[in-house]
Steps between C-alpha positions, in 0.01 A plus 500: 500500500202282420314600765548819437405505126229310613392742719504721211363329239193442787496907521468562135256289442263625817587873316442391129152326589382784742623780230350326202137391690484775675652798382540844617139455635223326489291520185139367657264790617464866519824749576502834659654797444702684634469865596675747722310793702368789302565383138301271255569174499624405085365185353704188477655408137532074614751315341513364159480159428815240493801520296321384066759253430625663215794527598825345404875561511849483286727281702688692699826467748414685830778370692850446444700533817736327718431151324101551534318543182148582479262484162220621418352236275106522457183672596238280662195498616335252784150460543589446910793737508427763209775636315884463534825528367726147430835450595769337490742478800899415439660443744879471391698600839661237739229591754099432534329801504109604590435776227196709520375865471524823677207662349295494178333784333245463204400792298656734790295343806653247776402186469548196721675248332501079551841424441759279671790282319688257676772399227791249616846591353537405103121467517219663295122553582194606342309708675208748486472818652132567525392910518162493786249525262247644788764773560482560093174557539501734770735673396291559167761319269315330204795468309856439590762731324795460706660275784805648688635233733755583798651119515705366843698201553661343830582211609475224796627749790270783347801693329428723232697348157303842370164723541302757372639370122285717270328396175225609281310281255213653234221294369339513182265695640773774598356774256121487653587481898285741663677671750185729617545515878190286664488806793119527520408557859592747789836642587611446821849595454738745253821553644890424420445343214200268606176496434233263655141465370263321725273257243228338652439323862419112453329330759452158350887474445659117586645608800254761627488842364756651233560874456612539093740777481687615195838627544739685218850538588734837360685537780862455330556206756319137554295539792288298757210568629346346856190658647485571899219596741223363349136458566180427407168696645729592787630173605884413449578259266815318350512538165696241249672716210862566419570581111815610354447722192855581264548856404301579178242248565195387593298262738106366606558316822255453798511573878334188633320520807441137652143411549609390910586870555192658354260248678718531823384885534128382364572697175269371225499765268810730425411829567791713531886485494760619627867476437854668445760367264863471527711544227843355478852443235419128400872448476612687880179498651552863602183702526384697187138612663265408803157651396274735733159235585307434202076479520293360267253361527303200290184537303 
């Protein structure tokens, strides 16, 4: 079990210092955007900036269940991290349990969380759940409204004590949340329930060049979304991007395309993509949609 929470905790924070330095992209020189053939390209909206701070919270009880309580005790704000939500982790079953969280949505858009609680039995732990404050900003969020947290606990052999435990928390700030879709860009896809936006095309993202895509789910189901046959000015590539969007909501993720690939085929500029996306149930994994090739191409 130690090594194994170890392992963890060593994920987490890889995730929480990549999300939070880097963000959905890279922020350093110009983007382009993105256009399909025969229409005019629409200007980019950008982000706003990070989460004001003026937030704060009532206490709150999110969790009561099978000897696991979870409360919400305190907005903060980290100058490292950004902004998060305090908690306090009881753990009053016989067993020790890893408690963490399914998914977290702020304001209506998916946002990673950094969360992980190892509580012993008849322990307690404080613990902050930080919101990615370079996914708030992509995702144009300025001011958080609402958290809704889908919380999961198991234990040493990976057994599920519960999951997908739903709870909703409103900041001070509820009653001025903007919920105004950040959709500026060019639609690449409208069908079943999805819609995908294509953003802008980074090429001075960390890891080589990231494709910002905005995604709004109305489906009636939580779906997943994986993109196939991709590539760039011709040449194949393998593209880095799997994003899980719950039904009513929204996302801003990134396909990454690794800088090895692009200078493998002697691309230094992208040009033109292509790519088809497959649509699945996030719960079965049975297929909702596998989209015709999409062009575009970057300008």
């Amino acid at each position: 079990m130690k090594k194994r929470t170890n392992l963890l905790a060593l994920v987490l924070s890889i995730t929480a210092i990549t999300f939070t330095l880097l963000g959905c992209s890279s922020d350093t020189g110009p983007k382009k955007s993105i256009a399909v053939p025969g229409s005019a390209t629409e200007t980019g909206g950008g982000g706003a900036d990070q989460a004001s701070a003026d937030e704060s919270i009532n206490e709150q009880v999110l969790v009561d269940q099978d000897g696991i309580k979870i409360t919400a005790t305190e907005y903060v704000t980290d100058s490292i991290w950004g902004d998060g939500i305090k908690l306090l982790v009881e753990n009053n079953s016989a067993n020790d349990y890893t408690i963490g969280c399914d998914a977290l949505i702020v304001n209506d858009y998916m946002i990673t969380d950094l969360f992980s609680a190892d509580v012993a039995a008849g322990k307690k732990s404080n613990e902050v759940m930080y919101l990615s404050s370079a996914e708030l900003k992509a995702a144009g969020i300025d001011t958080v409204g609402q958290i809704e947290m889908y919380f999961h606990a198991y234990d040493s052999n990976w057994d599920n004590l519960f999951k997908n435990v739903y709870s909703k928390l409103e900041t001070s700030e509820f009653a001025n949340m903007d919920t105004t879709p950040n959709d500026e860009g060019q639609e690449l896809y409208n069908a079943n329930g999805v819609r995908i936006v294509g953003k802008t095309v980074d090429e001075n993202s960390f890891w080589g060049t990231a494709i910002l895509l905005y995604i709004e789910n109305t489906s009636g189901q939580n779906v997943g979304i994986n993109v196939d046959n991709m590539s760039i000015n011709g040449y194949m590539m393998t593209p880095l991007f799997s994003t899980t969007v719950y039904d009513g909501k929204k996302s801003i993720d990134d396909i990454t395309i690794m800088s090895s690939d692009l200078e493998a085929n002697g691309i230094t500029s992208v040009d033109q993509v292509e790519l088809k996306f497959h649509i699945y149930n996030a719960e079965s994994y049975d297929t909702i949609a596998d989209s015709d090739a999409i062009t575009f191409t970057a300008q």
